[in-house]
Structures are given as C-alpha cells and as structure tokens.
C-alpha positions in Angstrom: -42.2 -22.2 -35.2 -39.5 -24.5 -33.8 -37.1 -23.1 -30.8 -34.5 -22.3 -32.8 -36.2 -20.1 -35.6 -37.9 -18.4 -32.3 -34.6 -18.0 -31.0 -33.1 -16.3 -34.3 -36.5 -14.0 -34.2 -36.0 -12.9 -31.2 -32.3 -12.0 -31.2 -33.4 -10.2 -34.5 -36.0 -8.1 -33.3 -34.0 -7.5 -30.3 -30.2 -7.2 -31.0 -29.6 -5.8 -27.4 -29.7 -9.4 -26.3 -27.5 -10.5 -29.0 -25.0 -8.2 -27.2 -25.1 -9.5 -24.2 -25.6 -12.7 -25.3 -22.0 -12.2 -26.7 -21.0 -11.1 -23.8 -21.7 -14.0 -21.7 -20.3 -16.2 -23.5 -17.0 -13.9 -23.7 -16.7 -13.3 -20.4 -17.8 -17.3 -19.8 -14.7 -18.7 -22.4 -12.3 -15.8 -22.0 -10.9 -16.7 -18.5 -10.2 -19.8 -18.8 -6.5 -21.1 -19.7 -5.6 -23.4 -22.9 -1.9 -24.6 -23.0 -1.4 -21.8 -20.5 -2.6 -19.2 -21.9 -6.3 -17.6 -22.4 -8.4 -15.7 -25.4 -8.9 -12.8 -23.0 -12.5 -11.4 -22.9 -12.1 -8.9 -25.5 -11.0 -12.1 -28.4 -13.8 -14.0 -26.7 -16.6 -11.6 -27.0 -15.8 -10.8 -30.7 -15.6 -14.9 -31.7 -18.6 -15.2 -29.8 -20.5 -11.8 -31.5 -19.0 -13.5 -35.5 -20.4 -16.5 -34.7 -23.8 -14.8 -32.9 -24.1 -12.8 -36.1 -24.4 -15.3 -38.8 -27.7 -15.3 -38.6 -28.0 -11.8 -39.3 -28.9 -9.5 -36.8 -28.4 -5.6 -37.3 -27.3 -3.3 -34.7 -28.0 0.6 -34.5 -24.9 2.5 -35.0 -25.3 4.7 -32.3 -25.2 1.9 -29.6 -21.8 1.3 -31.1 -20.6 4.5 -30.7 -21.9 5.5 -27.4 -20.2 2.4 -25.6 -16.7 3.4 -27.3 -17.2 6.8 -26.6 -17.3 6.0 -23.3 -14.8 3.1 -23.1 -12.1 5.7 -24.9 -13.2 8.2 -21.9 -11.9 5.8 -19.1 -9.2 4.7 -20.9 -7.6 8.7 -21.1 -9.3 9.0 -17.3 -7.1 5.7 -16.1 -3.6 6.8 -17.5 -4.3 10.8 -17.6 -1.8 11.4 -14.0 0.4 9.3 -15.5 0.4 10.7 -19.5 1.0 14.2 -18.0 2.6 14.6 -14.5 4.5 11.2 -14.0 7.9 12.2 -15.1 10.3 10.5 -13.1 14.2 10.4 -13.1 13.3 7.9 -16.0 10.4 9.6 -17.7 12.5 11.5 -21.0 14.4 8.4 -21.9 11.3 6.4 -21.3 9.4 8.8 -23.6 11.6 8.6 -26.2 11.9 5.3 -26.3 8.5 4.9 -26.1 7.7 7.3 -29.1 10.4 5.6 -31.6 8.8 2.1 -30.9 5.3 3.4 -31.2 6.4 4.5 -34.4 7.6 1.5 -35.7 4.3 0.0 -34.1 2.6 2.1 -36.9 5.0 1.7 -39.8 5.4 -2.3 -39.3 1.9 -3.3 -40.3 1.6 -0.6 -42.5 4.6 -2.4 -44.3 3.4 -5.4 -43.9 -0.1 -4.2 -45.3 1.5 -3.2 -48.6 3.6 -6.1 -49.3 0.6 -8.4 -48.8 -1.5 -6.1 -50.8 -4.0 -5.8 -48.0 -7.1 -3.6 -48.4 -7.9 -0.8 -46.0 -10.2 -2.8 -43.6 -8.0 -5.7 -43.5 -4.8 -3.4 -42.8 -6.8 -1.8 -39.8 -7.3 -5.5 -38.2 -3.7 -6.0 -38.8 -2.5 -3.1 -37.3 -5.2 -3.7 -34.6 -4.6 -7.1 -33.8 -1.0 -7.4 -34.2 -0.5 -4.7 -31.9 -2.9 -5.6 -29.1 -5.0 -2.3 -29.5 -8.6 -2.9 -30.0 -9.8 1.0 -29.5 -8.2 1.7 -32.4 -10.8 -0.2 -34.1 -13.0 2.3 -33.4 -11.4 5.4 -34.3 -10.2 3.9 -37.3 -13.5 3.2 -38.4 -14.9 7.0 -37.8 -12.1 7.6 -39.7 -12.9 5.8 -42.7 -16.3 7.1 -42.6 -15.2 10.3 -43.3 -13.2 9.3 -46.3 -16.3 10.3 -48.4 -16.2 6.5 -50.2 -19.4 5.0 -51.2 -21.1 3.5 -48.8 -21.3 -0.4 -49.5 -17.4 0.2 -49.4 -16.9 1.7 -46.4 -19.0 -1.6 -44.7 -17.2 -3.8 -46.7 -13.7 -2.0 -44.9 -15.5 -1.8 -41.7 -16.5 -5.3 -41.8 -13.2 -6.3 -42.6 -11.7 -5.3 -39.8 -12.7 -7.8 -36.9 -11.5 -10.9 -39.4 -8.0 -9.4 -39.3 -8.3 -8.3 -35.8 -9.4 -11.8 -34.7 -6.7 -13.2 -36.7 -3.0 -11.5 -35.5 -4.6 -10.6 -31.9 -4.1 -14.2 -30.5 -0.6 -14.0 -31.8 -0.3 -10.4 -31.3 -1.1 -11.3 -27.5 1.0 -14.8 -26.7 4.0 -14.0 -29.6 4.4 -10.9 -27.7 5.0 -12.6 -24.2 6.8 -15.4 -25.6 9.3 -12.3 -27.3 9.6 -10.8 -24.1 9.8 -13.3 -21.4 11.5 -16.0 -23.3 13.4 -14.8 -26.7 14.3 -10.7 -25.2 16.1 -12.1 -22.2 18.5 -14.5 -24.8 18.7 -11.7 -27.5 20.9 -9.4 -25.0 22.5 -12.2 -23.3 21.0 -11.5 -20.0 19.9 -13.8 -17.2 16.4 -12.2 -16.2 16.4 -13.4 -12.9 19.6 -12.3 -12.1 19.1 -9.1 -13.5 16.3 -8.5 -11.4 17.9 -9.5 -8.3 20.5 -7.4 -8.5 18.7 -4.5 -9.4 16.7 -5.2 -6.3 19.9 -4.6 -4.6 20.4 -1.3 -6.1 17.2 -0.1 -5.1 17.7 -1.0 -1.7 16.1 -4.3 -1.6 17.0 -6.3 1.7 18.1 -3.1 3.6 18.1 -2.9 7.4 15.1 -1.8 8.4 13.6 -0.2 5.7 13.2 -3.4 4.1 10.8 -4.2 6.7 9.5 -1.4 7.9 7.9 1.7 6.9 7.1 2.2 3.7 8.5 -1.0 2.8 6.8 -4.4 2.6 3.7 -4.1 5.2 4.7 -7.5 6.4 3.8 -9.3 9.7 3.6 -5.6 11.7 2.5 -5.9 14.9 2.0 -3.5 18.2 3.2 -4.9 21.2 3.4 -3.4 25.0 7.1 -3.2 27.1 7.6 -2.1 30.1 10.9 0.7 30.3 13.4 0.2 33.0 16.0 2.5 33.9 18.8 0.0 32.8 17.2 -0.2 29.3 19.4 2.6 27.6 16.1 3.8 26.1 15.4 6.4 28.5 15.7 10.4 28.7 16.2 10.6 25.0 13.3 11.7 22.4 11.8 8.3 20.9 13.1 9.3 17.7 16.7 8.2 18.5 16.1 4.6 19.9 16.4 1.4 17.7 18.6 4.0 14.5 18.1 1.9 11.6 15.0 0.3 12.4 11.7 1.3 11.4 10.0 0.4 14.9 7.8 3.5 16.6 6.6 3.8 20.3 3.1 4.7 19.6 1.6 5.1 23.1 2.7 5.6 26.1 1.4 4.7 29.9 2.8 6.7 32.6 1.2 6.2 35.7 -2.6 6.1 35.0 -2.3 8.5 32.3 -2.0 7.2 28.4 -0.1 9.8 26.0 -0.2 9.7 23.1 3.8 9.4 21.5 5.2 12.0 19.0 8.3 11.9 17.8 9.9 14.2 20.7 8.3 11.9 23.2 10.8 11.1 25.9 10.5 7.4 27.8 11.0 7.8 31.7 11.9 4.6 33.6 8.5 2.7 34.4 6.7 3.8 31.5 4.8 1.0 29.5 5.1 1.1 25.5 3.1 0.4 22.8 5.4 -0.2 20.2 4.9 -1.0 16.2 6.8 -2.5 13.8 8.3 -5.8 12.3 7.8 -8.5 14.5 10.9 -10.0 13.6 12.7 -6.8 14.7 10.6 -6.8 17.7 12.0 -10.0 19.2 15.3 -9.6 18.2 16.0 -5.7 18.6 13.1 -4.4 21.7 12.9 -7.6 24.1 16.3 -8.1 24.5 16.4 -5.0 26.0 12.7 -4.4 27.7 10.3 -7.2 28.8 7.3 -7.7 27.2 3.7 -7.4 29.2 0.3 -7.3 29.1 -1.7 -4.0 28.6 -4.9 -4.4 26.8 -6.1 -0.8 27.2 -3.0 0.2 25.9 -2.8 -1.4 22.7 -6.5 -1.2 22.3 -6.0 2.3 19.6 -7.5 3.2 16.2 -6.3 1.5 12.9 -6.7 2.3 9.8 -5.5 0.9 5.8 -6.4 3.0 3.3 -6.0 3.8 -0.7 -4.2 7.6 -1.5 -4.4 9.0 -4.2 -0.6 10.9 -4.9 -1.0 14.1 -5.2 1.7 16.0 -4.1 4.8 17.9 -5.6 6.5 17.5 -2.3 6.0 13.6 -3.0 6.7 13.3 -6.9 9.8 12.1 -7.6 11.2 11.4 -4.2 12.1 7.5 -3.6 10.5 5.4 -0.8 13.8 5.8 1.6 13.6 9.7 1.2 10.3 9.6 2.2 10.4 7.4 5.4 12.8 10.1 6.7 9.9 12.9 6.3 7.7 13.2 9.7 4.5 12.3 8.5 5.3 8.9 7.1 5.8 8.5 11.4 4.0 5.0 11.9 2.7 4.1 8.4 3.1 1.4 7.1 2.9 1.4 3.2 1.1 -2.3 1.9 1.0 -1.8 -2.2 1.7 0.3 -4.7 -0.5 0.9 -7.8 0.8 2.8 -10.8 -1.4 2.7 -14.7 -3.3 0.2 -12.8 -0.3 -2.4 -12.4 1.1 -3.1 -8.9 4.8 -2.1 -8.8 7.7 -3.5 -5.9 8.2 -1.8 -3.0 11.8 -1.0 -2.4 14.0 1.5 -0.6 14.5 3.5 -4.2 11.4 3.2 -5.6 9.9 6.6 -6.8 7.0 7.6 -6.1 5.0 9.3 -8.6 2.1 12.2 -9.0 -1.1 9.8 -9.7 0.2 6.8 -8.0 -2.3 4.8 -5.5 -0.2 3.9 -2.5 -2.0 2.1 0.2 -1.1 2.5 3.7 -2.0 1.2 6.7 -1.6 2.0 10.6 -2.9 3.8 13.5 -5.9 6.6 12.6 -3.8 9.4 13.5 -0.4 8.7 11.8 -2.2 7.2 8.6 -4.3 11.1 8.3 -1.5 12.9 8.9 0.2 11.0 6.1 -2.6 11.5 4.0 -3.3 14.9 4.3 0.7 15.1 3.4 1.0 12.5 0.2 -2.6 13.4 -1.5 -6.2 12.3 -1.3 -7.5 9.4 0.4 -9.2 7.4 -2.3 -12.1 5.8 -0.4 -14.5 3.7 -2.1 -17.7 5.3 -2.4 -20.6 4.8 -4.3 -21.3 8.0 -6.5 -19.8 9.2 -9.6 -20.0 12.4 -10.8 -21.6 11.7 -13.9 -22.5 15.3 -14.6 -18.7 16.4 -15.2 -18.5 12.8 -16.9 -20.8 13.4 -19.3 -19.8 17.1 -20.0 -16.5 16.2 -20.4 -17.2 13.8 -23.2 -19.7 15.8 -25.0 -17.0 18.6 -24.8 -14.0 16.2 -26.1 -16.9 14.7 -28.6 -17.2 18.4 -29.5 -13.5 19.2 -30.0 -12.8 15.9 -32.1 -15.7 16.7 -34.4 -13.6 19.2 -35.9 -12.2 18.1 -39.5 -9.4 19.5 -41.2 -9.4 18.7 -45.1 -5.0 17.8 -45.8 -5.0 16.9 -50.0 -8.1 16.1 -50.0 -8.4 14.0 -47.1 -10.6 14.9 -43.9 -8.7 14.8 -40.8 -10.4 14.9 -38.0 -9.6 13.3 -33.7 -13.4 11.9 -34.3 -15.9 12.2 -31.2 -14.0 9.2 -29.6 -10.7 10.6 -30.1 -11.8 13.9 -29.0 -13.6 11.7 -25.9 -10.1 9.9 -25.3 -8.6 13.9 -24.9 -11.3 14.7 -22.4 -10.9 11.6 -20.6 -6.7 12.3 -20.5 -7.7 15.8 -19.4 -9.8 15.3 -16.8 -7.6 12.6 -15.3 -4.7 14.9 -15.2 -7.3 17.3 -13.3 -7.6 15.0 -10.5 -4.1 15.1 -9.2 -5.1 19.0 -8.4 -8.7 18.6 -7.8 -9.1 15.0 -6.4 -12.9 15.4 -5.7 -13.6 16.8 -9.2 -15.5 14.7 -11.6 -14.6 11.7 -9.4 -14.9 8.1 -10.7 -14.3 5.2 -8.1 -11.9 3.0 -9.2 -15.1 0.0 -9.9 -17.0 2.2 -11.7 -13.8 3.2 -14.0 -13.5 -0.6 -14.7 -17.2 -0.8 -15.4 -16.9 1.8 -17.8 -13.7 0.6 -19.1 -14.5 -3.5 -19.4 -18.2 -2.7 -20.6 -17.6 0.0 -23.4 -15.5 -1.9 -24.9 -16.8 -5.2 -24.5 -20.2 -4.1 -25.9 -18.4 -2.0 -28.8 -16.4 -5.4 -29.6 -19.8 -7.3 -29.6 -21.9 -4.9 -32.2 -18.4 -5.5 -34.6 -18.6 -9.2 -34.4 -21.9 -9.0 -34.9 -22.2 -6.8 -37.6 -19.2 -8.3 -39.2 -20.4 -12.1 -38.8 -22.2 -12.8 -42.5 -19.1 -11.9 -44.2 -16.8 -13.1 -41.4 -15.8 -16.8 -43.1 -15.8 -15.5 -46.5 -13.1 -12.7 -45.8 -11.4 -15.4 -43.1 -11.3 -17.9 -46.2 -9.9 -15.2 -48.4 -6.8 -13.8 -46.3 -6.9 -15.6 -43.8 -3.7 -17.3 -44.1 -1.9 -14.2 -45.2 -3.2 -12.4 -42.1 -1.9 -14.6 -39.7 1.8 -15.1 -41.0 2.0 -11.2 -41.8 0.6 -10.4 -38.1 3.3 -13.2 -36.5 6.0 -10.3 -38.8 4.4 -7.0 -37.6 4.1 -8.6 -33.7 7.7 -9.6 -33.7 9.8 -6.9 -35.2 8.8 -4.0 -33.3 9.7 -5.7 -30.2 12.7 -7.2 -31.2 13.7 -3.7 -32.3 12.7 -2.4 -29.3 14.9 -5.0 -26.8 17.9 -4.3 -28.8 17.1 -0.7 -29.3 16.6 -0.2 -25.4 19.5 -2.3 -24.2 22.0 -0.7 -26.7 21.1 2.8 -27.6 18.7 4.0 -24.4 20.7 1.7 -22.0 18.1 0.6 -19.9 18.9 -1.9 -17.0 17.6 -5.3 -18.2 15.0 -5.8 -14.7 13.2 -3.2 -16.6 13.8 -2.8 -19.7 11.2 -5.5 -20.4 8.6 -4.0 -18.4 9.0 -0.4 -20.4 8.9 -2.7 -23.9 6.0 -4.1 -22.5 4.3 -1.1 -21.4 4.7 0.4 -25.1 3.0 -2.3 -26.6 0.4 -2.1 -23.4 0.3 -5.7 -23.1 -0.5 -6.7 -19.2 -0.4 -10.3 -20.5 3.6 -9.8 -21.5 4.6 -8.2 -18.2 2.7 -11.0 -16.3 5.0 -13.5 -18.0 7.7 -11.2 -17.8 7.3 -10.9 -14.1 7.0 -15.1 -13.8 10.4 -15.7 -15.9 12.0 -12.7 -13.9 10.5 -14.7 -10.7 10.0 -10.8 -9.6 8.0 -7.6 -9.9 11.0 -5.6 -10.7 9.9 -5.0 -14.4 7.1 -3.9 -13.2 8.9 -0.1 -12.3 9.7 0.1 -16.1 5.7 -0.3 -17.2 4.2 2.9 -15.8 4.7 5.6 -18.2 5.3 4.0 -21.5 1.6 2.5 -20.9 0.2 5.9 -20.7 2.0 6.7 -23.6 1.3 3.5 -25.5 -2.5 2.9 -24.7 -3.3 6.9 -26.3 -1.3 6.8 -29.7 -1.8 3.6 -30.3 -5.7 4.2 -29.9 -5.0 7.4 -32.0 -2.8 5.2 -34.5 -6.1 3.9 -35.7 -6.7 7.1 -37.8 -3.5 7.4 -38.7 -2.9 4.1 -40.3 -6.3 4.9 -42.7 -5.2 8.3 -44.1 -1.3 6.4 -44.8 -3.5 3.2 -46.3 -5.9 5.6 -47.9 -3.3 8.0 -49.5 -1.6 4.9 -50.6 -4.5 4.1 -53.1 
C-alpha cells in the first residue's frame, strides 16, 4: 500500500483527523491577505473540509451537532448583556432599524431563490453565504430534517448547502465592505472622514481635560512628586478644587514623616510633598509652573492596578463618560479601552456606557476597587469555567427547542441548537446580575466560539465534498451573480433607509448597518476609510440583534422555501 492510499485509509477509518486536518489548513490559509483581503477561517476550513472529503470520508452526525450546539451557546452567551439590557439613548431606533433590515436580509435571498429557481439546499447557502451567517447553516439543516422528506433528499438539500454557502460568502464578506466603506459613504453624499470628525466633536472629543484624563484616553499618565509652598495658591482648600478642568489627582500626601493617604477632602498645607496623577502633558504645563518638582521615591512607591470590569450597574447604564468622571469613585481611574459585543469602541466625553460593557481601567489599588465595586465586576482572568451551569444550560435550551409545533402541516420547532442559542442569550443576560454565575472567561468563550463552529463547518465540507463539483458545476454561476444581488440590496436599502427615514448621524450609521449584517470585516474597513473608530458606537446592539435572528433566519427561510413547493 502506497502512502497515499494509507493516507485515505486512515482519514477513513478515523474522520476525527479529517476534522482537524481541515482545520489546520483553515486556520493555516485563512489569515493570510490576497489583494487585501482574506478567506477568513470559517471559508478556509469549509474549502479545505470539500476538498478533504472527495475521497470520501463519513462523519457521525452527533459530532456535528454537539460542536454547533455548543458554538450557538457562546454565540447567545457573548451578545446576551447586550440583546437584553443594552438600551441606550439609541437602542429603539437602532432596534427598529435593525429589525426592518433583518427582514429584508430574509426576504432578499428568498427572492432571489425563487427567481433563479433554486432548490431548498441551495437557497439555504444563498441565504447563508450572502448574508455572512454561517450558524444558520445549522439550524436550517435541523430544520429540514424535520420536514418528514425522504431521506436521500434531505442529504442531497443538506449537502447542497456548503456549495452555495462557499459561493456568495466571499462576496457576501468583501461586497459588503466594499458597500459600506466605499459606495455607502457616496450614496448619501457624505464625506466619512468628516463626518466622523465632527461627530467626535459632538461627543466631546478634544475637550479640556477630560480628553486626557480620566476616563478618557489612558494616555502617557504619570505620578509625579511636588513640593507645596505657601505662595502656590493650592493650599487650605480640599484637593478637589485645584487644577478645575483638569483631570489631575493628588494621590498621596507627605507631611512631615507621616504619608496620608489623599481623599478628595484632603487639604494641602504649605510644605507638604504630593504625589500627583495625571496627563503628563497637563503636568508640565498646569502643576510645575506653579510647584517644583522633587524626588520622593517612598512616596510614589504605591500600589497599581489595570484591570477588566464587567458593567453591571443601573447607576452606570446609560450615563456618558463625562457624567461619570464627575461621580466620586471614578477618583483616580484612569479608563484604557472599552469593549462592547466584543468590538472596541472610542473613548470620548459622551460616550455611553452600557449594562454588559468591559471597560478596562487602570490606577492605584485603592481608587481602581473602589471603582469597581461601583461600575460592576472585575473580570479577572482565571482558569475555570463553570461547566456544570454550562452544560445544564444547554441541555435545558436543547430541551426547550426540542419542542415542535405542527403550522399546515409543517413542524416548527427552535431545534436543540436554537433552543441552545436561547440558553446561551439567557444565561448571558444572567451575568450582568449574577457575574460569578455560570462564568466563562472571555478565552474560553472564544474557544468555544472559534472551535464549534470551526469543527461544525469541517464535518459539512466534508460530508458535502463528493457532490461538491457536481452541484458547483451545476449552479455555480447562478449562485454567485444572485448572492452579489441579495449582498447588495439589503445594504443599500439599509444606508438610504437609515440616513433618510431613521436619521442616523453618518459616523455611525455605517457601524449600525454593519452591525445588522454582523460583519466585523465591514466595520474594520469602515473604521480605515472613516480614518476613526467613531462607527464603532453604532455596532453594539444591532450585532446582538443581528447575530440571533439571523442564526434563527435559518429555519425560517426553509419553512418560506418549503411552503413554496
């Protein structure tokens, strides 16, 4: 037996390392940038898995379901604080908006489906593919399981699917950026970058002192000692008062041989020696030219900290970052990022901050756990998940979505993923009340996230692959002009839609289109033409929104196909 035919035994008699055979190669090709732009792991995988599975390997069913199962159960975990509690003074236009587009997101390739006379399984790759969704895949496939067809048709559906997925999803992922970031922008006669700047200037950006300070931009803070004279001006007053405007905090004080520690009511008394925080631009210009600067190791030798908190608070949600700084406990923090559905949004003065929001802060021990003990739950990596409320909550969601209701005829029913994707949202929501409940650290979320659905991709491809070319050769073509049709219209819709009707500010209006479609790729590009992470405030909630009906979307575009015949 030559290496190859061992080769082809092997992987036959053990399809686990055709998986992850696919997988390496995915996550090998996927990275890496062509003309700019890259497959994406997800495309890569299920090339890799068609091509892996010519030679005809079969994979257990069950290993295809556990993975999504579990996939579907991050995804609702990740966007669950957002999908229920992040309502901000945006949220109702944003929902709307977001549920009229979604719509169309449905309808559009269903159109498109019927015009081309597309079967069910190709439909569900179009739909799939063109709209950048691949856990639809799966539900759409439980789905069509329960149609009661026979079952050589339901593979030859199922195995339809990854050749129309594979075909619109590369166009379904670039068109979409290049709609966006290039053709939005010229559609409402906008200049992007302009746009974006001035909103920056409505929210505060560039302000005196908060610009630079506290909860702003944690940029090039440093704690320096001063010695107080009497001709200073900064004495006999509480600390509070000194430097109005700036963001700048005496943190410790020397007074004789004693070191106090500084509140806010702290009062400076000539010959006192400061440790003082803040910008050092702000420091030069605003504190030496009116103290002298000296040496005091001992002094500035105090507990720092920079950690990740977890937003939990109704006191917090909804307030903007310039309401906040002028709370007490946000004394001496110094906020470095903020993470919101898992994208990085800008920090300015009228930023909101919302319920389920990571905000990561940094400064000395005692301010930082004062804040956090105010804002939520300090999200510290650790190594333990709690897979027992993990796994309960899916077998209850599996549970729930097991349920079928029979509509004409038809079986309805979430499926055990859908009913894992409710759990997930569920659960997630839960942690903004209960952070230590059924905690998953953020690696482990992305483990469960990238692998699910990595591995669920692979066992498609791979099933799929013997009938791959012949289906490719046979609508091929049509697939890939009618995807280019159902990726474009719902976002050109949705530009003109949210600039005329909803009336959203352009810096964001193509981060909340983009968030719909819950297309990262499109809001990076966004973000580069915009040179800004303005549209990044718009992407928030319509990607909560987005990633669950769209996943859900899967079903519902097999009972319109399947009613249809």
């Amino acid at each position: 037996m030559g290496l190859w035919q061992w080769t082809v035994a092997t992987l036959r008699s053990y399809p686990e390392l055709a998986i992850f055979l696919a997988l390496a190669i995915g996550f090998w090709i996927g990275p890496k940038k062509v003309g700019g732009f890259n497959l994406g792991n997800v495309t890569a995988t299920l090339l890799a898995a068609i091509v892996i599975g010519q030679v005809g390997i079969a994979v257990p069913g069950p290993i295809k379901s556990t993975f999504f199962v579990m996939f579907l159960f991050a995804v609702g975990y990740g966007v669950g604080p957002q999908f229920f509690r992040g309502f901000g003074k945006e949220g109702p236009r944003q929902i709307a908006f977001s549920l009229i587009v979604l719509a169309l997101c449905l309808l559009m390739p269903y159109v498109c489906a019927k015009i081309a006379g597309l079967d069910l399984g190709y439909a569900v790759g179009l739909y799939s593919g063109s709209q950048t969704i691949s856990a639809s895949i799966g539900v759409a496939s439980d789905q069509i399981g329960r149609l009661g067809l026979p079952p050589e048709q339901i593979k030859a559906y199922i195995d339809a699917i990854p050749v129309g997925y594979a075909v619109t999803y590369i166009f379904g992922t670039i068109g979409s950026a290049i709609v966006l970031a290039q053709l939005g922008p010229k559609l409402i006669g906008v200049d992007l970058p302009a746009a974006c700047a001035e909103y920056e200037k409505q929210m505060g950006g560039g302000a005196v002192g908060l610009d630079a300070g506290v909860f702003s931009a944690y940029r090039h803070i440093e704690v320096r000692a001063y010695r107080v004279d009497a001709a200073s001006g900064l004495t006999g007053r509480p600390v509070t008062e000194l430097f109005a405007g700036l963001r700048i905090f005496v943190e410790r004080i020397r007074r004789g041989d004693r070191l106090i520690d500084a509140d806010a009511d702290s009062v400076l008394e000539p010959g006192d020696v400061v440790a003082i925080s803040g910008p050092r631009a702000a420091l030069v210009e605003r504190v030496e030219s009116v103290i002298a600067e000296v040496q005091d190791h001992e002094l500035l030798d105090m507990p720092v900290t920079k950690v990740d908190v977890f937003v939990r608070s109704k006191e917090a949600n909804g307030k903007t970052l310039r309401e906040l700084a002028e709370l007490p406990y946000t004394r001496g923090v110094y906020l470095r990022k903020i993470t919101r559905s898992m994208v990085e949004i800008p920090i300015l003065p009228e930023t909101e901050i919302l319920r389920g929001d990571i905000l990561t802060i940094a400064g000395s021990t005692r301010h930082v756990e004062a804040a956090v003990a105010a804002l939520g739950h300090a999200d510290r990596p650790v190594e333990s998940t709690d897979l027992a409320v993990v796994a309960a909550g899916i077998v209850i969601g599996g549970v729930v979505g097991a349920l079928t209701y029979v509509a004409g005829g038809v079986p309805i029913s979430l499926s055990t993923s859908g009913g894992a994707l409710l759990a997930g949202l569920l659960l997630g929501y839960f942690r903004t009340v209960r952070p230590t409940f059924g905690n998953i650290p953020a690696p482990a979320l992305w483990f469960m996230n990238t692998l699910g659905l990595n591995v669920f991709i692979a066992i498609v491809g791979i099933n799929a692959g013997p009938g791959f070319v012949a289906g490719l050769q046979h609508a091929g073509v049509s697939l890939f002009l009618w995807g280019i049709v159902a990726t474009s219209i719902p976002l050109i819709v949705a530009v003109l839609l949210g600039h005329h009707v909803f009336r959203f500010h352009p810096a964001i209006l193509f981060g909340v289109c983009a968030g719909v479609r819950t297309t990262t790729a499109a809001l990076g590009m966004i973000q580069e033409a915009a040179k800004s992470k303005v549209p990044a405030l718009g992407y928030g909630m319509p990607y909560a929104i987005g990633n669950t009906l769209l996943t859900i979307f899967g079903m519902v575009i097999v009972l319109l196909m399947a009613r249809g015949n």
